[in-house]
N, C-alpha and C positions, 0 to 999 in steps of 0.2 A: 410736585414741582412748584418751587414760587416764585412768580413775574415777577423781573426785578429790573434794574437801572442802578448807571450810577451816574452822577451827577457829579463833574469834573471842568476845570477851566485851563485855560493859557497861564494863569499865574494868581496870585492870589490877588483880593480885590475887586475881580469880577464879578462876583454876585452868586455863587455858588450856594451860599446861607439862603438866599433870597429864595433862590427858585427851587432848592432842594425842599425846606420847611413850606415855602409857596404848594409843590406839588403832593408831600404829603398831607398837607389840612386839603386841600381840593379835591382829591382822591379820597379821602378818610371821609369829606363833607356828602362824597358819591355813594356813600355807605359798604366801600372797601375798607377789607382789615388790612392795615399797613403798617408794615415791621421798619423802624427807621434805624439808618444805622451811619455810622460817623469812621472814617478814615484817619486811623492816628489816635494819639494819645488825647485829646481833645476834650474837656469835661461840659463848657458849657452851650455850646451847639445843639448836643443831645439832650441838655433840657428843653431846648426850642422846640425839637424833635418829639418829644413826649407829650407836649401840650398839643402839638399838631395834630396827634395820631391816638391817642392816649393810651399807650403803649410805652415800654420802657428804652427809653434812647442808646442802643448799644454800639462801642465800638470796636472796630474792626482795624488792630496794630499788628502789620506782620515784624516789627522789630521788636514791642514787648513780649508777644506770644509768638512769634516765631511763623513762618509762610507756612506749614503745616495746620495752624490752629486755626486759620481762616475759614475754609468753607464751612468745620463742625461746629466756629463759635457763630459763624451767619445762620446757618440751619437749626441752632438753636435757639434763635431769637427769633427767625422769620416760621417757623413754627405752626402751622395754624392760619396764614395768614394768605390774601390774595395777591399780594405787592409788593416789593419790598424796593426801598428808594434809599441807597448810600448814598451820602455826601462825600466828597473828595476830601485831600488838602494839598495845602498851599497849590502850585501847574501840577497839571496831570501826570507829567516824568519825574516829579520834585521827589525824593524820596530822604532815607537821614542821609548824611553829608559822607563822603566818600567812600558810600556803599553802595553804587550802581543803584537798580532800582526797587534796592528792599526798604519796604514801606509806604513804597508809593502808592497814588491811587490806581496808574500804570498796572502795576506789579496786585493790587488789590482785586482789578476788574478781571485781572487773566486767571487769578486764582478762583473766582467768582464763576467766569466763563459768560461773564455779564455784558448789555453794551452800554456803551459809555452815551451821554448827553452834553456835550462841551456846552458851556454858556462862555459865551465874548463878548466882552463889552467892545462895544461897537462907539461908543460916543469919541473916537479922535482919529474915527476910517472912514473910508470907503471901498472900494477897488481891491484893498489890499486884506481886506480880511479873508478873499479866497485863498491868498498865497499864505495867510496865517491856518486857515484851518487846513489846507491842503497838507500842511507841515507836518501837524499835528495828525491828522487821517492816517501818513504816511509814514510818520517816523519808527512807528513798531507794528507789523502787519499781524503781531497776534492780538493788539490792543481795536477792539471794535467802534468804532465813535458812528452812532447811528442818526446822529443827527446835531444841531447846535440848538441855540435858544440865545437871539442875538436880543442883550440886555443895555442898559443907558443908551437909548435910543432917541435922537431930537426929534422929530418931525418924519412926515409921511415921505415927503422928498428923502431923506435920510434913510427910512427905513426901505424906501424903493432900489435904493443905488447898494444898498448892502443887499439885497435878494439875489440884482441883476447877477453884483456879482460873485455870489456863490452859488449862480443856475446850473455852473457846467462844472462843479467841484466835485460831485455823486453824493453832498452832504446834505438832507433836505433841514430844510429851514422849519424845525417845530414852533416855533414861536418868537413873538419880538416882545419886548417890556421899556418902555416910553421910560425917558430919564425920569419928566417930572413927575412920576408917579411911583418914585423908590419910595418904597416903606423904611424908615429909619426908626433902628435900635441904638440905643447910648449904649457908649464903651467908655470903657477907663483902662488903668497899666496893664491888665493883663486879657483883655477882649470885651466881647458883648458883657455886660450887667448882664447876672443867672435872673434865671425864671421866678425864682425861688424871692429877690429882691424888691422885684417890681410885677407881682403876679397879675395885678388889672390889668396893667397898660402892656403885659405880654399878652395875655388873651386878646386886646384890641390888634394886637403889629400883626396878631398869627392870623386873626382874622381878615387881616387887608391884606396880608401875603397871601392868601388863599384867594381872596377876590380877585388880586393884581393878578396873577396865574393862571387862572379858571376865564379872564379875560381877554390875556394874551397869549398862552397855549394851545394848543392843538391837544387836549388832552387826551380825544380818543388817539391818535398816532402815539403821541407818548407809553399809553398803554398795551400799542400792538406791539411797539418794538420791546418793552420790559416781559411780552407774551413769545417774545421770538426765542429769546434765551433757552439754550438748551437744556435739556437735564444734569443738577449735576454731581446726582451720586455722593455726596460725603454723607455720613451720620453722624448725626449732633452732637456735638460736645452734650455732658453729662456732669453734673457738679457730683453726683456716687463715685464716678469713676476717678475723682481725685484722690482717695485714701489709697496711695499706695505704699502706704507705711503702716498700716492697719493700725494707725492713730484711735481710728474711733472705736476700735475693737479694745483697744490698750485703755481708752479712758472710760469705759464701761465697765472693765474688770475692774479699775483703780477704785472707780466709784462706789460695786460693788464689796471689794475689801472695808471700805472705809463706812458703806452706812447700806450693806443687802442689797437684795435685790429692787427693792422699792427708790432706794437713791441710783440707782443703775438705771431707773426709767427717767429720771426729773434729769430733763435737758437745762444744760447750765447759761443764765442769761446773761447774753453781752452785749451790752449797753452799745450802741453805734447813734455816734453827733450827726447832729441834722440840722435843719434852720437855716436862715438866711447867710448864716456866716462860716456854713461846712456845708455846701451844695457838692466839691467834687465826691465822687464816688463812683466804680463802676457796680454797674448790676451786680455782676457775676460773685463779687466779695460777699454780697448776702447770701446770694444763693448759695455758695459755698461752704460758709460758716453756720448754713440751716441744716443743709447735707450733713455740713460734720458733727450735727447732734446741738447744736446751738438754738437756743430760744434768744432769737435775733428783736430788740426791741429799742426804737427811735426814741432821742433825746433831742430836745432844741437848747444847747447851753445860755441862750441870750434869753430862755422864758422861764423853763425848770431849773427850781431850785435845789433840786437833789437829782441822784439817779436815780435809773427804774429799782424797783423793787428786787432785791437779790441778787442784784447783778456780780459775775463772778469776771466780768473781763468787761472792755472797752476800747474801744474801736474810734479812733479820731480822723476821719480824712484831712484832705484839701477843703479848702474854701478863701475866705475871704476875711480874717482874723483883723487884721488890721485896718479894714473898715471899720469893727464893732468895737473895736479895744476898749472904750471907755465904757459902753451896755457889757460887756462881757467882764470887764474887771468889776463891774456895779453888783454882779449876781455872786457874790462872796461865796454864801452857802456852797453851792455846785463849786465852786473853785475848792474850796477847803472839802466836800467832799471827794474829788479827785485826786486831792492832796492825800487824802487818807488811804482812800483805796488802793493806790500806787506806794505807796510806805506801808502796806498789807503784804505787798510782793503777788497785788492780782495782777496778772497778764496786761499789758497796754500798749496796740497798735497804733501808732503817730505819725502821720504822715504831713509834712509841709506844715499845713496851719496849724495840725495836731501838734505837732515840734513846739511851735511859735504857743499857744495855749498851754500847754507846758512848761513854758521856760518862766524865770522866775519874774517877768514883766516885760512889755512891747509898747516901745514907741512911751516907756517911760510909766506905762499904766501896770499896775499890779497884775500877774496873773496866776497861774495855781503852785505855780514855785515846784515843782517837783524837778526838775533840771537847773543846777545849778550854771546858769545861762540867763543870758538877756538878748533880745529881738530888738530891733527896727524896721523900720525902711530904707531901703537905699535907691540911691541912683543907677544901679546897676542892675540890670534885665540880666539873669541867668537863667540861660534857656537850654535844651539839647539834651538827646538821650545818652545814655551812661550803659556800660557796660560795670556791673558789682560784684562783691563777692563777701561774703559774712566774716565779719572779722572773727568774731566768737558764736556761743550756741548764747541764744533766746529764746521767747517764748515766741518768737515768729519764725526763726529762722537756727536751723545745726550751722556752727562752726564750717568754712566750706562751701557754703552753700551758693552757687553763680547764677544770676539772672540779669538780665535788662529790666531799667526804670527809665525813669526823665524828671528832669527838674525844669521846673517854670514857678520862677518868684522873683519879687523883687524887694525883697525883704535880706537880712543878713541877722545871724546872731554867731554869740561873741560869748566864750570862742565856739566855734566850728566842730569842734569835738570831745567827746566826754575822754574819761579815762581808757574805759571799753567804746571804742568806735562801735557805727552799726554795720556799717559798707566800707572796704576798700575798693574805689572807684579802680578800674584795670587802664580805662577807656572812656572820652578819649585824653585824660589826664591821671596822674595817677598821686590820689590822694585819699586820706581816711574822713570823715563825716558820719557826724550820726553821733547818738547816746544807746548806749546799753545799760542798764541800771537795773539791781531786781527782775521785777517782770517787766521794767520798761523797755521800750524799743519805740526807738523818736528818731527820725530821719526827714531831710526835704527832699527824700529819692521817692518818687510816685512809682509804686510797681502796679503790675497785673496779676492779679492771681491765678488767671488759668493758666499759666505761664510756668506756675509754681502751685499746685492745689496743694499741695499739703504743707504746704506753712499757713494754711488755715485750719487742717486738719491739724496739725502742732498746738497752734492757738488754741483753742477749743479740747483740745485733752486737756491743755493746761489750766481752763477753766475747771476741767470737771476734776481736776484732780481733788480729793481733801487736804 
């Protein structure tokens, strides 16, 4: 069994980043193994998460993977581990929009069997934040809230009158965190600057959220109540147990036909972007893509000028493309390598910035041209998960094929979709997006693969095919 918490607020802004990555480096600093994990689709939080812990920051989406995948995708991260410390998102009941409470951190903590740590920012109360957390205590009696952690706090007068009054709430008071003593991370359009951007001066923030914490927490309470947590019986998700298409059975024979049994053993390499300007990625898609026979090897497009060595597929997340556009279109080589390999008809996964580095220039700057498309930025925040369904068969996905993603960009390209879509969106609009081309597959729909394991297993036979 592994101690656990989750770390949840009244609404978003309260300080949940703060005190969740606070409690993981302060815990981790106590020379606990601590498993960090993220509520929702969220890519750069759980880089904060990973520096804290140094551990790989996973999340936990009951909309992309479904309320079922929860406790085997937790028990497979928390793994090994003494602790394990979720962060929320946005209030505690927030969940996607007119789905009751699938995805929320609510609906996360019951699946978990976990208790909850509300932090309230306390800096524009007094009196009334018992009638606030009492709400919250109260409004779902399977949702456990074991305590608060009142955060922007002015003064010791202030911090007294918010105790008073939450004496006779039965909520105890883990800890207070002093306004003037926020640690500030920079953000831009679409959240915190990754880890990956600004790696010194994330190592300093994680270390002063660890001081600030270890200074205003009650740690050891914190740790009895993440010890209260009951057993809770799931078995861990498995990246084996995704080939249910005996994908990788199919692309060992193939490879055997094509070159014996000697090429039958040479796992086929797929090149996956890294670097400051592709930080999104969940774990799980490597693990996945290793499982399915893949010799999984990291590119930074903004440094290397080729790919790795033999590489038979590629792998583009999210990130942050149109910060670099001018370092990324400068690196030719690797652009016109891309270019090649995709006019080869090798397999290519592209998601969001993946898209945007594919298309044939962004923001006006050249970039590898393989989608006959042009990127920008726009003034428009598109946000919210989708409900999909595969227009045609790829080398990611059969004809058919229905899952939830999410889109978060604020970028536009033009037009919107190839000849062959990727997705027809069901929900909550209904519209085609996406490029299909060869083995391309380019979309701004972020998926989860454990949601879908074998369209990595697809992928990766597709490599190995000759």
């Amino acid at each position: 069994m592994v101690a656990r918490i989750v770390v949840a607020a009244p609404s978003s802004g309260s300080g949940k980043t703060t005190v969740a990555t606070g409690l993981m480096a302060a815990f981790s600093r106590r020379g606990l193994a601590v498993s960090p994990h993220k509520v929702g689709p969220d890519y750069i939080d759980p880089g904060y998460h990973a520096l804290a812990t140094g551990r790989p920051g996973r999340n936990l989406d009951a909309y992309l993977c479904g309320p079922q995948q929860i406790a085997p995708l937790f028990a497979h991260g928390a793994a090994g581990c003494d602790l394990a410390v979720v962060e929320g998102v946005m209030g505690l009941y927030d969940g996607a929009a007119g789905q009751g409470e699938l995805a929320s951190t609510a609906q996360v903590s019951k699946l978990l069997r976990a208790p909850v740590v509300l932090v309230v920012d306390g800096s524009s109360q007094s009196r009334s934040v018992a009638a606030l957390v009492h709400g919250f205590a109260s409004w779902d009696p399977e949702v456990r809230i074991g305590g608060v952690i009142l955060n922007k706090v002015g003064s010791d007068r202030h911090e007294e009158l918010l105790r008073e009054a939450l004496d006779g709430s039965g909520v105890p008071v883990l800890g207070v965190l002093r306004r003037a003593r926020q640690v500030r991370t920079p953000s831009r359009h679409l959240g915190l600057v990754p880890v990956a951007e600004r790696q010194a001066e994330a190592v300093e923030s994680v270390s002063a959220l660890a001081e600030q914490v270890r200074a205003g927490v009650d740690l050891e309470a914190v740790l009895a109540l993440a010890r209260s947590a009951p057993e809770l019986g799931a078995q861990a998700w498995r990246p084996e147990q995704g080939d249910t298409t005996g994908a990788r059975e199919a692309g060992e024979r193939a490879a055997r036909d094509g070159g014996g049994e000697r090429a039958a053993r040479v796992r086929p390499v797929v090149a996956v972007a890294a670097g400051a300007a592709f930080t999104f990625s969940y774990s799980e898609h490597t693990e996945l893509l290793a499982a399915a026979g893949a010799d999984v090897v990291p590119f930074d497009p903004l440094r290397d000028e080729r790919l790795p060595d033999d590489t038979r597929g590629l792998v583009i997340g999210g990130g942050f493309p149109e910060v670099y556009a001018p370092e990324l279109s400068a690196n030719e080589p690797l652009r016109k390598a891309v270019a090649e390999l995709a006019a080869a008809g090798a397999p290519v996964a592209a998601e969001c910035a993946g898209l945007l580095y594919l298309a044939r220039s962004l923001d006006g700057q050249p970039m590898c041209g393989v989608l006959d498309a042009d990127a920008r930025m726009s003034e428009r925040l598109t946000l919210g998960y989708r409900e999909a369904v595969a227009v045609g068969d790829s080398a990611l996905a059969a004809a058919g094929t229905r899952l939830r993603g999410h889109e978060f960009h604020r970028t536009a390209v033009e037009p919107g979709a190839g000849t062959a879509p990727a997705w027809g969106f069901t929900h909550p609009q209904r519209r085609v997006e996406g490029f299909v081309q060869d083995g391309v597959h380019a979309s701004y729909l972020h998926t989860h693969w454990a949601a879908a394991p074998e369209m990595a297993y697809r992928f990766v036979q597709r490599c190995a095919t000759p």
